[in-house]
Every structure is written in structure tokens, then in C-alpha cells.
C-alpha positions, 0 to 999 in steps of 0.5 A: 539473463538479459542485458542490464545497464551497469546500474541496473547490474548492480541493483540485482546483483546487491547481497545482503543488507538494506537497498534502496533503489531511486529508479526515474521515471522510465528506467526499467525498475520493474524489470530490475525487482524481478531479475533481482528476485530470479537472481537470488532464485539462481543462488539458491535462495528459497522462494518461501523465504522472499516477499515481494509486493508492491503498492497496486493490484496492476502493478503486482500482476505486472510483476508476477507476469514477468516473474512467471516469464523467468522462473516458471509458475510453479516458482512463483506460487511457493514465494513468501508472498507476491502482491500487494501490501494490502494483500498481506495485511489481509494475511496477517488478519486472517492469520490472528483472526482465523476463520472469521474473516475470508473475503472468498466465501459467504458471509465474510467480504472485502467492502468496496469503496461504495459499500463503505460510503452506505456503511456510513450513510447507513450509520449517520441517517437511521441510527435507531434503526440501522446504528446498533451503539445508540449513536444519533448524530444527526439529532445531536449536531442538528444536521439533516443534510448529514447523510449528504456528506457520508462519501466524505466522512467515509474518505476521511475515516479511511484516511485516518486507518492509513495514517495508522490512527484509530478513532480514540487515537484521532479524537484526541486530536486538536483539530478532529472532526467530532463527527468523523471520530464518531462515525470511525468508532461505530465503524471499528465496532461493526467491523470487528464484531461481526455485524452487517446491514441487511437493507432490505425487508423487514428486518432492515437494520444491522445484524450479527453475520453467521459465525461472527465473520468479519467484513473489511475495507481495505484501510482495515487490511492495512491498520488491522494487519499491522497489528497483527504482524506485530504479534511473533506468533502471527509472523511466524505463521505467516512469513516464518521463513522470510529472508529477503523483503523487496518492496516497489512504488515504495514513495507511494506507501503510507505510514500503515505500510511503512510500519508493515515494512518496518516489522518485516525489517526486524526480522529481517535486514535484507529490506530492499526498497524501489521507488521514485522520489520524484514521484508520488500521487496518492498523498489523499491516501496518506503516501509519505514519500519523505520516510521513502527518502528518509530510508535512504540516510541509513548508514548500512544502506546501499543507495542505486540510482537508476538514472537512464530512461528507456521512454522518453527522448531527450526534448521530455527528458530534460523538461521533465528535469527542469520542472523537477529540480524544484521539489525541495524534498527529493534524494537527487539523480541525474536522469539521461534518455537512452534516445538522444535525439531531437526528431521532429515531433520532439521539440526542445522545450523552454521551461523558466518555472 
């Protein structure tokens, strides 16, 4: 095995019980997970009882890829589960719904982003042609200019779905937005039942899919299959022999993925989380970076800091430091570059706020 910081060693070395790794910026987290993973390989440990995933596809490439490189393709392929969580939401769903959703054969699709926005275009301009549920939203609110705004509800309904809500759940809400619950209620019901938007010819409007199969976005895969994940036959059918659950980018995952990692964490306790707490961007898709924190207060958690960075040398190590010793919410670490050095080209920076 390659040489490791002792950090690092530890990190990899960790038995069972939960883990949580505060990796810094440039520390080698990545290289840490996936030597983990081949170290529990190397004592015997099968790869249908381990699942690692992370919070995107670049980065779950990135982790297979190396993988590949320590314990062979074939390996890998038998692990429980390799990706992202979205990915294994889909497994859930699919697992409770059967053949009524795949994603890889007519009839049954994963929208994009765009398609979801035309969904809700779609549902809020033409309801007596294109919404089946006599929704007309834009005569009750008097708003024509509505299907304007389609992009934004359409963001908005998928950030309800991150943050675990449905639409009856959001509705009740103080401070909800009429037309968004509105729009989010349609979407349930075009997406579980099975219809499509035929937009050209004739018979525009929305139609039932052959064989009721169903189309998701990816919010779905994350509200839906942690649902279905919370079902003993469903988990049993798909990670029925999961001993060892590793998740990276963990301050990045929302409150459907944190649930998702809390029903793994019942059937199993060897929970090992990676993240950052220092750093988090995707707070528009409902990252909590506190519950990755929160995980940390355990009493039987094991906490590593990876505190050296293998990137940067020590002018940016330290700026970035100063800035970042004025989050309020962060576990704490001391960061220190491998490079000590000052070279041309690295000046020292002054930092007062």
C-alpha cells in the first residue's frame, strides 16, 4: 500500500463503528476512502457487503477509477454499491416499483433539468390542454406572464424534494408559495402515475406511458427512494448483505441523503463519513453542512482530521486559514502544507477580514 500520513493511516486503518473524516482542502480524502475501501477488501471483507458513494457523478468516476487501480474491475463491479446517492435512491425506487421505472429503455426516462422546467411550463400555460388535474393557474391567480417563471418554480419544487418535503408537507408551511405547492402537487401525480407530454401533433397534451412506466427527475431519486429504503423488504433486496457504508463530499448532502445515510446506519453501524466542514457550495440544492458536523458529536464516533494539504504551499495555505477562521459553524482543524515554502510567485498575503 502506498505511503500514508499517519492521519491518513489511521483513517484507513479505523475497524468497526462510526467514522468521520474532516479532510481540508487538498489532503488526499479521496486517495484515504479508496485505500479504506481495499483495506477492508484485504481483510476479507466481501464487496457486496460495502457501499460507497458520493455527492456527484465526477466524483464517483474519480473514486471507481482509482478503485479499479487497487483492487481490479471485477472487484469492483460485485460491490454493494459504487456512485452517487442519488444513483442509489434510483436503486431503491426501482426496487419498490419494479419495471415500471428504467431510465435505459423507452418509455421510462431520468428528465433533465430543462425537460422538468417544460414540464412545469407545460402544467401552468395550457392546463385544459396539457394539465390533466383541471389545474388553471394562471386564470386563478390572473397571471399571464406565469409560464415566464416556470424555470424558477421548477427550481424551487426540486428544492422542496431535497429538503425531504412533499407538496402537502410544503403547503402547510407558513410562508409557501400557493403556486409552487400547486405546481409540486401536479408533479407528484404526473410522475407516479405514469403520464408524459406528447407536445407534438395532434394529440398534444399528456398521455398515460405504455405500461404505466414512470419518469423521474433527479430530486425524485432522492424524496422517492428514501421512501422506499425505509421499507425492510426493499433494503433487503438491495443491500441485504451491507456491512460497511462510506460516504464522500458528506457537508454537500442534503436532508433526503442524510435520511438516506441514517437507514443505512440502522442496519449497519460502520458509517464512515468524509467531508469538509469548511466547505460546502450547494446550499441551493439544500446541503446542510451542520448535520455533517452534528455527526461528529457521537459519543462512539471516531473523529480524524486530515490536516495536511498536498496542493497548495504555505502563502495560500495560510490565507485560506485566515479567512476561514470566521465560519462560526466548523468542527475545527489545523491545516499545514507539505510545501513550506515561500518562492517567487507565492507571495505571503495580508488578510485583516
Amino acid at each position: 500500500m502506498a505511503t500514508m500520513s499517519p492521519e491518513q493511516q489511521t483513517a484507513i486503518d479505523h475497524g468497526e463503528g462510526p467514522l468521520v473524516i474532516n479532510a481540508g482542502a487538498g489532503s488526499g480524502k479521496t486517495r484515504v476512502l479508496v485505500h479504506r475501501v481495499a483495506n477492508l477488501l484485504e481483510q476479507g471483507e466481501a464487496p457486496e457487503s460495502i457501499v460507497l458513494a458520493t455527492f456527484t457523478t465526477a466524483a464517483a468516476d474519480e473514486m471507481k477509477s482509482r478503485l479499479v487501480g487497487l483492487v481490479g474491475e471485477e472487484t469492483v463491479k460485485r460491490l454493494g454499491h459504487i456512485g452517487t446517492l442519488h444513483s442509489l435512491g434510483y436503486k431503491f425506487y426501482r426496487a419498490e416499483k419494479g419495471k415500471r421505472i428504467d431510465a435505459r429503455t423507452k418509455g421510462g426516462s431520468v428528465l433533465t433539468p430543462s425537460q422538468f422546467t417544460s414540464m412545469v411550463r407545460g402544467i401552468v400555460e395550457a392546463p385544459s390542454r396539457y394539465c390533466p388535474f383541471g389545474y388553471d393557474l394562471m386564470t386563478e391567480y390572473g397571471d399571464k406572464e406565469m409560464p415566464r417563471r416556470a424555470g424558477k418554480i421548477a427550481k424551487e419544487v426540486s428544492r422542496q424534494m431535497d429538503l425531504n418535503r412533499t407538496a402537502q408537507q410544503y403547503l402547510a408551511m407558513q410562508d409557501a408559495d400557493p403556486v409552487v405547492g400547486t405546481v409540486y402537487k401536479a408533479v407528484e401525480k404526473l410522475l407516479s402515475e405514469g403520464w408524459m407530454l406528447q407536445a407534438k401533433g395532434r394529440d398534444r397534451g399528456w398521455k398515460r406511458r405504455p405500461g404505466g412506466k414512470i419518469s423521474l427527475t433527479f430530486g425524485c431519486m432522492g424524496i422517492r427512494g428514501l421512501a422506499a429504503a425505509r421499507k425492510e423488504e426493499v433494503r433487503e433486496q438491495v443491500i441485504g448483505q451491507v456491512k460497511w457504508v462510506l460516504v464522500d463530499e458528506a457537508q454537500d448532502c442534503n436532508p433526503v441523503q442524510f435520511g438516506l445515510m441514517r437507514v443505512l446506519s440502522n442496519q449497519t453501524s460502520n458509517l464512515t463519513l468524509v467531508g469538509d466542514d469548511d466547505q460546502s457550495i450547494y446550499s441551493f440544492r439544500g446541503a446542510v453542512p451542520a448535520e455533517f458536523i452534528a455527526q461528529a458529536s457521537g459519543d462512539e464516533v471516531t473523529v480524524v482530521n486530515l490536516g495536511t494539504n498536498y496542493r497548495s504551499r504555505r502563502p495560500i495555505v495560510e490565507a485560506a486559514a485566515r479567512l476561514i477562521a470566521h465560519n462560526t459553524e466548523r468542527l475545527g482543524k489545523e491545516v499545514e502544507p507539505s510545501r513550506d515554502s515561500d518562492e517567487e510567485g507565492f507571495p505571503l498575503m495580508e488578510i485583516t477580514a
